[in-house]
C-alpha positions in Angstrom: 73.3 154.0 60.2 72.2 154.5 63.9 70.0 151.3 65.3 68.0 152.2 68.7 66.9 149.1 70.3 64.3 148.8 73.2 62.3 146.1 74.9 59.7 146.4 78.0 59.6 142.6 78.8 61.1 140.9 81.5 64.0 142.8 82.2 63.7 146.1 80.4 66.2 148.1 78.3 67.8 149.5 75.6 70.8 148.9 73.2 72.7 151.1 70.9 74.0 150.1 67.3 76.1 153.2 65.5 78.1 152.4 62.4 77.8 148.3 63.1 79.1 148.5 66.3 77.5 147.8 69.4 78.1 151.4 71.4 76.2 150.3 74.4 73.4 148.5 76.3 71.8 148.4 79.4 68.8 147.3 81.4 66.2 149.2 83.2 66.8 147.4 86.6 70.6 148.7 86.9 69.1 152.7 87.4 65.8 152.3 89.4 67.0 149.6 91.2 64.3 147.5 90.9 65.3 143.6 90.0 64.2 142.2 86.6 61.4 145.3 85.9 59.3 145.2 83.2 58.9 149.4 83.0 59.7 151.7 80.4 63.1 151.9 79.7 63.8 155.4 80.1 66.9 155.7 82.0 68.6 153.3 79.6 67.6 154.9 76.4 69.0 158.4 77.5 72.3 156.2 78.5 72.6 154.6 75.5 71.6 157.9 73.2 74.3 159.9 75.5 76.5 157.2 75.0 76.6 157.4 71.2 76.4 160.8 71.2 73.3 160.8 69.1 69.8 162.4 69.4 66.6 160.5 68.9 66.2 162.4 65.9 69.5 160.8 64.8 68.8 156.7 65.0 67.0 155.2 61.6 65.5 152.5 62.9 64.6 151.1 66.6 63.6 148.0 67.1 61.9 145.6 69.9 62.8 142.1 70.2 59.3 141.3 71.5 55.5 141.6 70.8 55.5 140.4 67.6 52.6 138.0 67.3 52.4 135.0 66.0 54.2 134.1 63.0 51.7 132.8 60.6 54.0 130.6 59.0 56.6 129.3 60.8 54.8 129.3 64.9 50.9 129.5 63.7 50.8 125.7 61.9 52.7 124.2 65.0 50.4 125.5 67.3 47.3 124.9 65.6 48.8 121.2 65.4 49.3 121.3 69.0 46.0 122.8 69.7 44.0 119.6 67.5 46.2 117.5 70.2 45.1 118.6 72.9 41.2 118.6 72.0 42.1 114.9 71.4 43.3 114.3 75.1 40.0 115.8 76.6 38.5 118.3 77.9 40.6 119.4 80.6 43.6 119.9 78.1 41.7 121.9 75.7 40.5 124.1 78.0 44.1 125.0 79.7 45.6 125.4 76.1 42.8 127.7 75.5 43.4 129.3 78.6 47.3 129.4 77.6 46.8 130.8 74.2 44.1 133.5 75.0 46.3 134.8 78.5 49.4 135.0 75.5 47.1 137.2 73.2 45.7 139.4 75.7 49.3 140.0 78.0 51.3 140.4 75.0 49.4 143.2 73.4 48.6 145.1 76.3 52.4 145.1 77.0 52.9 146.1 73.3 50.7 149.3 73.6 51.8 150.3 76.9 55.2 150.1 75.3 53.6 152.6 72.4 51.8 155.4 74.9 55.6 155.1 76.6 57.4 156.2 73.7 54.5 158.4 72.4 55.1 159.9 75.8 59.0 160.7 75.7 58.6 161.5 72.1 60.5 158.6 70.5 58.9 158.5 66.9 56.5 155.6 66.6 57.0 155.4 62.7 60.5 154.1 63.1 59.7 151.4 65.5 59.8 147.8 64.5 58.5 144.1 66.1 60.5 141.4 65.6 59.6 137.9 66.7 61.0 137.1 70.3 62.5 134.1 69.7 64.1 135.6 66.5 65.4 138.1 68.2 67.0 135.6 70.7 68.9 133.9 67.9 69.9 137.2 66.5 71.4 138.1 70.2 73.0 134.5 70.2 74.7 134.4 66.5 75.5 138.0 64.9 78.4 138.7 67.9 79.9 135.4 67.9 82.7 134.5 66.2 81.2 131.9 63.8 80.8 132.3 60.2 77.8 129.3 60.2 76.0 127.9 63.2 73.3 126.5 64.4 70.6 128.5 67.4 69.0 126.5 69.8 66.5 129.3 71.9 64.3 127.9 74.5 62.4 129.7 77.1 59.4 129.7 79.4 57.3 131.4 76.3 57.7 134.3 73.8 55.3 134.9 70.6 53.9 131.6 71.1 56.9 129.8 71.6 59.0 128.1 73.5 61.7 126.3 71.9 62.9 127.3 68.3 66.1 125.8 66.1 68.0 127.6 63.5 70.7 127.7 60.7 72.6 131.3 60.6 75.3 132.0 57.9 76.4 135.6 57.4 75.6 135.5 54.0 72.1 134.3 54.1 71.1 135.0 57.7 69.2 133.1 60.0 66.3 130.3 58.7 64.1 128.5 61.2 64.4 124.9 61.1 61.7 123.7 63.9 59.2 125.5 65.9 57.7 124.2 69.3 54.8 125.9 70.7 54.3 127.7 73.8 51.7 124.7 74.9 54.9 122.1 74.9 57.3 124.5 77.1 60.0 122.5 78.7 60.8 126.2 80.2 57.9 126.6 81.5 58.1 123.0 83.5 61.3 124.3 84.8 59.5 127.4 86.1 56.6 125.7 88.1 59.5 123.0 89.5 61.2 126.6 91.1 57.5 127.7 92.7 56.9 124.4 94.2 60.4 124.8 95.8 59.7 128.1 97.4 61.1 130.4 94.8 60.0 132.7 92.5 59.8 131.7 89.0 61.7 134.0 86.3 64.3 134.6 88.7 65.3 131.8 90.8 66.0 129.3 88.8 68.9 129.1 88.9 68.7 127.9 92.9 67.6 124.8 91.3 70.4 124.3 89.0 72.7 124.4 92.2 70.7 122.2 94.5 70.2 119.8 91.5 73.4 118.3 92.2 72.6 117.5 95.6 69.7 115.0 94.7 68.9 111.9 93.1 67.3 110.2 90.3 64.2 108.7 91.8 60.4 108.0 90.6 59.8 111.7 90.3 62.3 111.6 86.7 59.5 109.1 85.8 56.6 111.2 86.1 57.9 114.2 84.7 59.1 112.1 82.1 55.9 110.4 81.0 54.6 114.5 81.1 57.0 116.0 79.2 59.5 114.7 76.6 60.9 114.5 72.7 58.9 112.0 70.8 61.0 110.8 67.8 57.9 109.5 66.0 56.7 113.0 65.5 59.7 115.1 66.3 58.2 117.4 68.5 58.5 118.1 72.4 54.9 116.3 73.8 52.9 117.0 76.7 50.5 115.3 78.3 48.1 118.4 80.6 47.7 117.3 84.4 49.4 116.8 87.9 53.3 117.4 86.4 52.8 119.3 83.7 50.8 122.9 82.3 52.0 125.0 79.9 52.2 128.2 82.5 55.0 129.3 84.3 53.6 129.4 87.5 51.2 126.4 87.3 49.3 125.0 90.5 49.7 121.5 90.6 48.6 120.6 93.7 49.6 116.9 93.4 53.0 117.3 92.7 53.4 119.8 95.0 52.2 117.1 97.6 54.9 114.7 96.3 57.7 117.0 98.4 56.3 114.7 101.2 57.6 111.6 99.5 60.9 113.0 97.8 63.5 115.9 98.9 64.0 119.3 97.5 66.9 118.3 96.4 65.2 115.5 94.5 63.2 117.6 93.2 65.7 120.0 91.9 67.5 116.8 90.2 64.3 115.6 88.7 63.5 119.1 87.3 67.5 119.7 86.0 67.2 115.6 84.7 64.2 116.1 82.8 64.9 119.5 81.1 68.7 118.1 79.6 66.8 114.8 78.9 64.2 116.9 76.3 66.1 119.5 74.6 69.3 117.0 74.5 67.0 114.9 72.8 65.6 117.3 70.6 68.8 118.6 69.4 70.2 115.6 68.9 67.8 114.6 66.8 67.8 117.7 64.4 71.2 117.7 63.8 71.1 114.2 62.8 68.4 115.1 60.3 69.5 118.5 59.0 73.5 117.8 59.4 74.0 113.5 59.2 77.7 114.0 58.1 78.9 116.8 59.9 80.1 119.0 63.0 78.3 122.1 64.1 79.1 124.8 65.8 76.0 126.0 67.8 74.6 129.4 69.5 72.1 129.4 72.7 70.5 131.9 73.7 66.8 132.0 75.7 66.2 131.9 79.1 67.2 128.0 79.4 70.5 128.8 78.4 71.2 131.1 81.6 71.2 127.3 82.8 74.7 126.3 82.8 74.4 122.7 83.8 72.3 122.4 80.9 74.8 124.3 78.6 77.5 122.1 79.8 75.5 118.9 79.0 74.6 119.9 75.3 78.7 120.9 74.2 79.3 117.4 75.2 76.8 115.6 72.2 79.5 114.0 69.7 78.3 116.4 66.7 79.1 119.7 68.2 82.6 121.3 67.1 82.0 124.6 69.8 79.7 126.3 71.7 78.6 130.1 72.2 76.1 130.9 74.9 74.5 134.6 74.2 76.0 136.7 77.4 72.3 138.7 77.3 70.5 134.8 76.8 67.5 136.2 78.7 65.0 138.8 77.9 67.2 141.7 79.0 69.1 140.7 75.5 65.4 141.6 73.6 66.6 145.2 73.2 69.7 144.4 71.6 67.8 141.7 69.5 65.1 144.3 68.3 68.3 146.4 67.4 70.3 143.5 65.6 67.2 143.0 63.4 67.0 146.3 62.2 70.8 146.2 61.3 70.1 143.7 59.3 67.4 144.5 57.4 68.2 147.6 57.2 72.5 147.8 56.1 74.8 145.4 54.6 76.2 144.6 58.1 76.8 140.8 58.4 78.4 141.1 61.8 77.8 142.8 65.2 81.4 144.2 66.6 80.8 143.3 70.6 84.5 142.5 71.8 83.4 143.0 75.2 80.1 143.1 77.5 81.5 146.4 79.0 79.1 148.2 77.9 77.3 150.3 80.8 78.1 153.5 82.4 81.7 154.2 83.4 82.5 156.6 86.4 84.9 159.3 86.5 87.0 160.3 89.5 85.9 163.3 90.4 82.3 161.7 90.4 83.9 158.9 92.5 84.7 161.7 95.3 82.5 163.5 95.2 80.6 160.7 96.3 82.8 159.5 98.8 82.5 163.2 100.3 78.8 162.9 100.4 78.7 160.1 102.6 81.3 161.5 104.6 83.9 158.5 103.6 87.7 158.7 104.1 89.1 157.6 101.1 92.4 157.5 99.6 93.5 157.9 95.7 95.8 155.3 94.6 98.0 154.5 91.6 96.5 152.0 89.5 99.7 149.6 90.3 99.0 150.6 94.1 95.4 149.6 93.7 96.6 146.1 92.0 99.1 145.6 94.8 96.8 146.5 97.7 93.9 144.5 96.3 95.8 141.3 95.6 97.2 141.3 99.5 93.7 141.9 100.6 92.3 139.5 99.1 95.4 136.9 100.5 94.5 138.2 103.7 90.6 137.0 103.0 89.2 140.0 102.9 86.1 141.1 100.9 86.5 143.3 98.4 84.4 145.2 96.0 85.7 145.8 92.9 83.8 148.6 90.8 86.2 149.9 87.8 85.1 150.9 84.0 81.8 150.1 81.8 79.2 148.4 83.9 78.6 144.5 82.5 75.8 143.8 79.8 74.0 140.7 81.1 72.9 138.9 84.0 76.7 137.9 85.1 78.9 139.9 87.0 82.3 140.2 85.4 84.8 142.2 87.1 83.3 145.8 86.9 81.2 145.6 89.1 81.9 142.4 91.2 82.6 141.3 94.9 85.6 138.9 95.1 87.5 137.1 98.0 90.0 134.4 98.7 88.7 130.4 97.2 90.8 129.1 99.8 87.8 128.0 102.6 85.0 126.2 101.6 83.3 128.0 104.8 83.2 131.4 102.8 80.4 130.1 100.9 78.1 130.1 103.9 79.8 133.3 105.8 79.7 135.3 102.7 76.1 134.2 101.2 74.8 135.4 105.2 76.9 138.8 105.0 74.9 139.2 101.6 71.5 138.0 102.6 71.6 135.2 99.8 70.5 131.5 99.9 72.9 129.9 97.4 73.7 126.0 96.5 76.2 126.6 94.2 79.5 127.9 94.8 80.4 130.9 94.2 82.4 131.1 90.4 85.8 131.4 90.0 87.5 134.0 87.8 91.0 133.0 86.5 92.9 134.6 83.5 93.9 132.4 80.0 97.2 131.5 81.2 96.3 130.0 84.1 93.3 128.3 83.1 95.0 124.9 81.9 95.8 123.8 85.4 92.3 124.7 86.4 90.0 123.4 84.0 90.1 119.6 82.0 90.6 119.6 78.8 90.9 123.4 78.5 90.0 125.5 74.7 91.6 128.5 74.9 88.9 129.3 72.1 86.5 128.9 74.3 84.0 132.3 73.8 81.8 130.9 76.6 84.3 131.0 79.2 84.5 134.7 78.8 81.1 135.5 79.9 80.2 132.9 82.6 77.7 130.9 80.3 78.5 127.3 80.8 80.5 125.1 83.4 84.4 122.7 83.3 85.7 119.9 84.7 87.8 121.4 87.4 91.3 119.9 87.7 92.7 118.5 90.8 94.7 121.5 91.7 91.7 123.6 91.0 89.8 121.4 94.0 92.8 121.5 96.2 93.6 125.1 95.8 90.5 126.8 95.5 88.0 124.4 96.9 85.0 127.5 97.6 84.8 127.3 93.5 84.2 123.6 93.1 80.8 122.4 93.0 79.7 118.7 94.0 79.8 117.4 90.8 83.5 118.6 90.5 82.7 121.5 88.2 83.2 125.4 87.8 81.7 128.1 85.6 83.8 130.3 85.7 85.2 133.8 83.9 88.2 133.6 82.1 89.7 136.9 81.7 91.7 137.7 78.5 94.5 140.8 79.1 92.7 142.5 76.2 89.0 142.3 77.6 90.2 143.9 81.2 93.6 144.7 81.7 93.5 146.0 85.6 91.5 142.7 86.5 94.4 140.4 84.7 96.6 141.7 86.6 94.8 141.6 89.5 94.4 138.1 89.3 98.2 137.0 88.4 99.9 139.3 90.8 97.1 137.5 93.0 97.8 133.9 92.3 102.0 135.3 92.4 101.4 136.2 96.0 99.1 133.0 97.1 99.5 130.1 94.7 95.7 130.3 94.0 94.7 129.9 90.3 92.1 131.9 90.6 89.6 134.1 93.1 85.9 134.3 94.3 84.4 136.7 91.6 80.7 137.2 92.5 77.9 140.1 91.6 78.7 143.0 93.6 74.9 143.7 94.8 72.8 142.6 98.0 70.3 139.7 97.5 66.8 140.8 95.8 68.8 143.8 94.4 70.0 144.2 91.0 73.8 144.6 90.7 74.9 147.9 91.4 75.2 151.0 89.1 77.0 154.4 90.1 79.4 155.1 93.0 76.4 155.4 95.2 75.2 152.0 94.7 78.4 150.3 95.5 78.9 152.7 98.5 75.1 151.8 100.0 76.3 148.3 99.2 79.5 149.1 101.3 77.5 150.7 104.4 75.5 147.8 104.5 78.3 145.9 105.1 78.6 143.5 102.2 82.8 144.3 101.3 85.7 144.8 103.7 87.1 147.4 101.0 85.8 149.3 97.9 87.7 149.8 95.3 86.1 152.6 92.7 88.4 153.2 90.0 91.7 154.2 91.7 90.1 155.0 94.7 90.1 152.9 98.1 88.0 152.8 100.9 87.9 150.6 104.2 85.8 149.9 106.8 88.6 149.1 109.3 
């Protein structure tokens, strides 16, 4: 059976399920090159379709992982029970969770029929089209492709069908059963969110600034109040809120009086307090529910939501005592909705238990001629290479520090660039950080991430699993050994960890190589791997993407496929 899936919401897109495998899935932002769009997702359902070799007429179900509603008996009784709570505090905190609930209602449907006319429009047949809960679909996005027969999903987001953190148990007999439900008026997410406004940035997208300057601050009285505004209360075992000056259920709150406390505390302070406070309550949470659900027993556990693109956070959680392992969705955000929508109608729909994603390679691939073609265009001398030549030439660049772009097979599914279409460079100089975050136009406070391969990531990493799924996709951080520090110092963050990608032979054969003839040549464990793209700009696409991206000056050279060009 053929499983269409498509979502409209924060990063827009479509997935592909043929057979029970996962043929391929893309977002939105990749083909108009707009960052994170919300619009249609045309382009990427006429990839996907093409993809699969399959006609509209063809799929049996499609799905959206979105726009659901609420879920009268699993969300509706929490938030009603959240609701009564905040009538009790006052006036003021009934009318902002009236204000939150009603904004929800009115958003979410409008986006919901606009997604309708769309497909309506581009004649995609309305009466195969199914809703599935948001935060369901999350879980389905973290659990079906992992490798786990039985886990547990923690999802937890800014807000999604009037929710904002949700636990599961998943088995592949029985599916997935929701444990706990906390509202979208309790949303540690959305406390994260505002925390990324007051700093400058822009909510939904920059969040992960924070995570990175985090470690440069402090625990001062700011923890405190955030604290005493949002946190797990054993007595009822919910996430609580208390509505005022550090804490509103909306993403991009104005609270005026913690906005005025930057004049007391730092930014970094106030990255620390933000990162502190959001580990405190869903480490809390967690911990608590699997002492309740599982007293005499290890779990393994999923994540997915947009909390989980935090990798602090995810690094935090796989250290409580009563997880076995750890899985971080690679789509954790809402550009996985698509693929949720899709996983649900699977599902429900076949006997399939399990989604076949070996890889995230599953974009649009580039043929040579295209390549040239290209290169032609823009008037770009160029030369063809044999793949061993292109391994060779690559791996002396990049000991001679240069910058390389390295664009080669399926385009990456996810936020995370991982070696198809990615920048790397030399981790020797810690300096590279600042030179190559100006070449790119970026403010970063994290290093950039290392990529190494499985056989070398022993001497990198403490206490290294080679089973480690999460490590493939660049979903949660290590403990960085001393040679790791000494040899490739630009990967090491302040805290002494990495997140890095660990390439497998299987996954990527021509980027394995890369990196061991690499290290055989320098000594370096591992190299800069970064998101080949220019800051605001989604990561690039097609040939002509990364070649814009090279006239701008962002790489030294550009590899595409077995093709090499230089600027000097």
């Amino acid at each position: 059976m053929n499983f269409l899936g498509i979502c409209n919401a924060n990063d827009s897109g479509a997935a592909i399920i043929k057979d029970g495998k996962l043929i391929a899935a893309v977002n939105e932002e990749r083909f108009i090159r707009s960052k994170l769009t919300r619009k249609f997702p045309i382009n990427s359902i006429q990839y996907v379709l093409k993809e699969a070799e399959l006609k509209i007429e063809q799929i049996d179900f499609i799905g959206c992982g979105a726009w659901n509603g609420i879920d009268f008996k699993e969300t509706l009784p929490i938030l009603n029970q959240d609701q009564l709570k905040k009538n009790k505090q006052g006036s003021y905190s009934q009318l902002k969770a009236k204000e939150r609930i009603e904004a929800s209602k009115k958003t979410d449907l409008a986006i919901k029929n606009r997604l309708l006319e769309d497909c309506k429009k581009n004649g995609i047949p309305l009466e195969k089209i199914n809703f599935c809960d948001h935060h369901l679909s999350h879980a389905l996005v973290a659990f079906y492709p992992s490798k786990f027969e039985e886990a547990v999903i923690l999802v937890s987001d800014g807000r999604g069908d009037f929710r904002s953190t949700s636990l599961w148990i998943a088995d592949r007999e029985n599916g997935l059963k929701n444990i706990h439900t906390v509202s979208e008026l309790n949303s540690v997410g959305a406390m994260y969110g505002y925390m990324t406004k007051i700093l400058g940035y822009t909510p939904d997208r920059h969040e992960g600034k924070l995570t990175g300057l985090s470690a440069r601050g402090k625990h001062t009285d700011l923890c405190n109040y955030l604290d005493k505004s949002i946190w797990f209360d054993k007595n009822t075992g919910q996430i609580e809120t208390i509505y005022g000056d550090y804490y509103l259920p909306h993403i991009r709150a104005d609270l005026p009086n913690l906005k005025k406390l930057l004049k007391n505390f730092s930014k970094e302070d106030f990255a620390f307090a933000a990162q502190f406070v959001l580990e405190k309550v869903l480490i809390d949470y967690l911990t608590y529910y699997l002492k309740k659900e599982f007293p005499k027993r290890k779990i393994n556990l999923c994540l997915s939501g947009g909390c989980s693109a935090n990798v602090k956070l995810n690094f935090e959680i796989n250290k409580i005592p009563q997880i076995n392992e750890i899985y971080v969705s690679p789509a954790m955000g809402d550009g996985g909705n698509a693929l949720g929508g899709a996983i649900n109608c699977m599902i429900e729909n076949s006997n399939q238990k399990k989604l076949d994603m070996k890889t995230v390679y599953l974009g649009p691939k580039f043929d040579q001629d295209t390549i040239i073609k290209v290169c032609n265009k823009y008037k770009l001398k160029h030369e063809i290479l044999s793949a061993d030549q292109k391994i060779d030439l690559a791996a002396n660049f990049l000991n001679q520090e240069k910058i390389i772009g390295w664009f080669q097979g399926r385009m990456e599914y996810g936020p995370r660039a991982l070696g198809a279409r990615s920048i790397l460079a030399s981790p020797k100089d810690n300096n590279i950080n600042n030179f190559l975050n100006k070449r790119l136009n970026r403010t970063e406070f994290m290093p950039f991430a290392p990529v190494t391969i499985d056989e070398l990531a022993p001497i990198c990493f403490e206490n290294w699993n080679n089973q480690a799924e999460c490590s493939r996709f660049m979903t949660t951080c290590y403990q960085c050994t001393s040679l790791m520090s000494e040899k490739c110092p630009a990967t090491v963050h302040i805290d002494n960890t990495a997140r890095p990608q660990v390439v497998r032979y299987d996954d990527n054969p021509d980027y394995h190589e890369l990196i061991k003839r690499y290290y055989k040549i320098s000594g370096r464990p591992a190299l800069i791997n970064t998101s080949f793209n220019h800051h605001e700009e989604p990561i690039v696409c097609s040939p002509e993407d990364a070649v814009r991206s090279f006239e701008k000056g962002n790489v030294d050279i550009l590899f595409m496929e077995n093709i090499m060009i230089k600027a000097f």
